[in-house]
C-alpha positions in Angstrom: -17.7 -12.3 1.3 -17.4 -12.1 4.9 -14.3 -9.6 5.5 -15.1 -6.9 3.2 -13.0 -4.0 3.3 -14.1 -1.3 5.6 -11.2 0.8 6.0 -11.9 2.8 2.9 -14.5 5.7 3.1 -15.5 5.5 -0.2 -16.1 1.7 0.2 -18.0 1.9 3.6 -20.7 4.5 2.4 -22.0 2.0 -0.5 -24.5 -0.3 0.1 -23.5 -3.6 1.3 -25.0 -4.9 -1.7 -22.8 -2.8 -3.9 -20.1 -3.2 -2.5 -19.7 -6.9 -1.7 -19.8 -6.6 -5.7 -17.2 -4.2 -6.0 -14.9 -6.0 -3.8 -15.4 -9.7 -5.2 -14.6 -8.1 -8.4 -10.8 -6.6 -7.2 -8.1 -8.2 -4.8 -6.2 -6.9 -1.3 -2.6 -5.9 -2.0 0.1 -4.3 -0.6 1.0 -1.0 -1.7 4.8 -0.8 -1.4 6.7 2.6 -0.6 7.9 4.4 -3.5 6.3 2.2 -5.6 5.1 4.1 -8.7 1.5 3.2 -9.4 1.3 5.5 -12.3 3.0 8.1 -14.3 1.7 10.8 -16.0 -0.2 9.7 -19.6 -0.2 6.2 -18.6 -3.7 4.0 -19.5 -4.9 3.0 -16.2 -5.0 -0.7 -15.8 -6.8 -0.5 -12.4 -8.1 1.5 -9.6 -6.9 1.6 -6.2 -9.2 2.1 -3.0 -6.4 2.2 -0.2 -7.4 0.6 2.9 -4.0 1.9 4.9 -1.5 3.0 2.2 -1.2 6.3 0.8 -0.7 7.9 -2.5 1.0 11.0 -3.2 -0.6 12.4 -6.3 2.3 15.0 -8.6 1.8 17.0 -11.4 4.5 17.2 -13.8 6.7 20.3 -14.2 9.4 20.6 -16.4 11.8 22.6 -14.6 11.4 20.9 -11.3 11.2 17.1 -10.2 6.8 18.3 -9.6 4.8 19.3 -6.8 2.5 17.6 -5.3 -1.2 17.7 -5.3 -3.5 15.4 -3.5 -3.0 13.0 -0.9 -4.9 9.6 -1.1 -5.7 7.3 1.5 -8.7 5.5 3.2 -10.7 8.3 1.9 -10.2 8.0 -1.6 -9.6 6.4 -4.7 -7.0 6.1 -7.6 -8.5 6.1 -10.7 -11.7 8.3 -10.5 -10.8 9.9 -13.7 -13.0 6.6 -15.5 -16.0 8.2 -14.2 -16.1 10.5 -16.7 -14.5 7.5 -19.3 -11.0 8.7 -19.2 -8.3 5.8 -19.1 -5.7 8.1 -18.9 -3.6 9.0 -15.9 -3.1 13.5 -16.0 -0.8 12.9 -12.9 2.0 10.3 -11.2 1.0 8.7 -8.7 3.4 7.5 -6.1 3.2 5.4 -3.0 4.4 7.4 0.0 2.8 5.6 2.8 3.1 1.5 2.4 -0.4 -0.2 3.6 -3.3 -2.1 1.6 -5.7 -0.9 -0.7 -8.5 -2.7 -2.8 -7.3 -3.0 -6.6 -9.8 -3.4 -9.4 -9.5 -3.6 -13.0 -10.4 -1.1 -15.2 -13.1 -3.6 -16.8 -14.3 -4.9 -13.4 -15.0 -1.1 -11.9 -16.4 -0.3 -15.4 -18.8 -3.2 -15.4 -19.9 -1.8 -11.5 -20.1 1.9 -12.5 -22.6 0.5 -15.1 -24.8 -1.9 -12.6 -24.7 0.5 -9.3 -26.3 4.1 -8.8 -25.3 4.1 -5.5 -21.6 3.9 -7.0 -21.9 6.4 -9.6 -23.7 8.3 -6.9 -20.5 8.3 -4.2 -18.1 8.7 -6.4 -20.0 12.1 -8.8 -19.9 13.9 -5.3 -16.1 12.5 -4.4 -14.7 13.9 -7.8 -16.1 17.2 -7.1 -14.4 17.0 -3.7 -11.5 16.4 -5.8 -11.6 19.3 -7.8 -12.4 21.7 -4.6 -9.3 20.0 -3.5 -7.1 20.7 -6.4 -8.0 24.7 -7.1 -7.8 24.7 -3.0 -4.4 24.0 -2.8 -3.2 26.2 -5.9 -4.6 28.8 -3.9 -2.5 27.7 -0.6 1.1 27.1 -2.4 0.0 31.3 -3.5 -1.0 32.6 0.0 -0.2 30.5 2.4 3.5 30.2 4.6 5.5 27.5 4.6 4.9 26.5 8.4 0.9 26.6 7.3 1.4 24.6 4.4 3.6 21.8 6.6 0.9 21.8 9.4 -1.7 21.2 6.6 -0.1 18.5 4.9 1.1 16.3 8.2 -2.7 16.4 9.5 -4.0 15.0 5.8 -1.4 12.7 6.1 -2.2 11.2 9.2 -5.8 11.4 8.4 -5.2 9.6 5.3 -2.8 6.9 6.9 -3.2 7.1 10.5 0.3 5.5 11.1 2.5 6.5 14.2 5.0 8.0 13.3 4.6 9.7 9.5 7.6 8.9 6.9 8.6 12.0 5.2 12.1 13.5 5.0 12.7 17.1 5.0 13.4 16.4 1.1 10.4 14.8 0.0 8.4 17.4 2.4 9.9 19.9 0.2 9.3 18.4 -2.9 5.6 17.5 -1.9 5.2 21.5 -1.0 7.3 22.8 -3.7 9.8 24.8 -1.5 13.3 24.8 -0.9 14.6 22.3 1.6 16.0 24.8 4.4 12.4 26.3 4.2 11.1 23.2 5.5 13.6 22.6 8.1 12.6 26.3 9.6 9.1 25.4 9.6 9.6 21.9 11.2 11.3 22.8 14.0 9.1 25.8 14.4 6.9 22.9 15.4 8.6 20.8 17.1 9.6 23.7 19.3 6.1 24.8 19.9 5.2 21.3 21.1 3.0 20.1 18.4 5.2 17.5 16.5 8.3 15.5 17.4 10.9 14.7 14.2 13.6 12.3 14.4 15.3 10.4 11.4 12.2 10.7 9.0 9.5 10.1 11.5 6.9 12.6 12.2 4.9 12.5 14.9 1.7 14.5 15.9 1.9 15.5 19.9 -0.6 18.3 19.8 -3.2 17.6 17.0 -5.0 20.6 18.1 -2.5 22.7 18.2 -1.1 22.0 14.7 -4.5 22.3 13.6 -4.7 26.1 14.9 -1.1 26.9 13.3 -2.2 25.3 9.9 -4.1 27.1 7.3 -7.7 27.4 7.2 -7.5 25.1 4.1 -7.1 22.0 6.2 -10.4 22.8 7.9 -12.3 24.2 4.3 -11.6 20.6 2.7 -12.9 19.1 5.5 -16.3 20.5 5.7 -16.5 20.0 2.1 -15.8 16.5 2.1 -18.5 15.8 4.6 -20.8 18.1 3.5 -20.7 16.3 0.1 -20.1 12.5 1.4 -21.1 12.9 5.2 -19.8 12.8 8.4 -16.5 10.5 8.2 -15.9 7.5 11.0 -12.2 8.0 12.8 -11.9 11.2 12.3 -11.3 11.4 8.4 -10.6 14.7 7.0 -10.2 15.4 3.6 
């Protein structure tokens, strides 16, 4: 294969080797908005490596619609639970961000988890990045303010997806953070006012990345240094 995807973190560490397997074993899509990948207890039929969509991962609540709990994008992967041969989906998964990703079948990335250390390799230290991730932000919806937890989340976002501008409404933001809507109208134009974002009919845009990055909380800058630490340093400035 001569255009192999490279947008993908995940993807680009691997050997080329590896991962021209990988790839000739799954197919480029489009990952439409809103389009619900999977809901919670579903079998997964396929992984997703997203190449410029992105994923918003929600656990399910039943007094409320969820909250969310990962974002995924060129960093990640959909699916990882079949590393430790679990077909299950424990969450919904929902695209938020429309853009391509790599798609394999569950039988295809099983038959390259079983052929390639280097895979198995990657992706052991990615789901451990994933579970610092996911006791991380339990810890921020506790602590943290609503203006941190906003400045967090736009800066994985457009790490994830770097799109200009962001799609988010102040509905979905609240949903995503768990918090009422007027709670994230304060915090946005907190922002806009100090200069470090511009919002205008759903679009986001990051003027200051900076600055948001000193009003966020340290979280944003924790995940980070794990995420390299574990998988190295990231090209165009990936954070997790």
């Amino acid at each position: 294969m001569s255009d192999l995807p490279s947008d993908n973190r995940l993807l680009s560490t691997l050997p080329l080797v590896a991962r021209k397997r990988l790839c000739a074993a799954g197919e480029s899509i489009e990952l439409l908005p809103r389009e619900i990948l999977y809901e919670a207890g579903a079998r997964l039929c396929h992984v997703y490596f997203p190449t410029g969509g992105l994923i918003s991962t929600v656990t399910p609540a039943e007094t409320c619609p969820g909250i969310e709990v990962d974002l995924v994008g060129r960093e990640g992967m959909v699916g990882i639970s079949l590393l430790m041969g679990v077909a299950e989906s424990s969450l919904h998964h929902i695209v938020h961000g429309a853009g391509g990703a790599l798609r394999i079948s569950t039988a295809g990335f099983r038959r390259e988890l079983k052929r390639s250390r280097a895979l198995r390799s990657t992706l052991s230290r990615y789901a451990c990045v994933n579970l610092y991730q996911l006791a991380q932000i339990a810890a921020c919806i506790r602590f943290h303010t609503v203006e941190q937890r906003l400045a967090r989340w736009l800066l994985m976002a457009y790490d994830r997806s770097p799109t200009a501008p962001l799609r988010a409404t102040h509905l979905f933001l609240a949903i995503a953070l768990g918090v009422r809507r007027p709670g994230i109208t304060s915090a946005a134009v907190a922002l806009q006012q100090a200069g470090l974002i511009h919002y205008s009919r759903g679009g986001i845009t990051i003027l200051d990345r900076a600055g948001l990055q000193a009003r966020a909380c340290g979280c944003y800058a924790a995940a980070g240094k794990m995420y390299e630490r574990l998988l190295g340093p990231a090209d165009g400035g990936i954070s997790a």
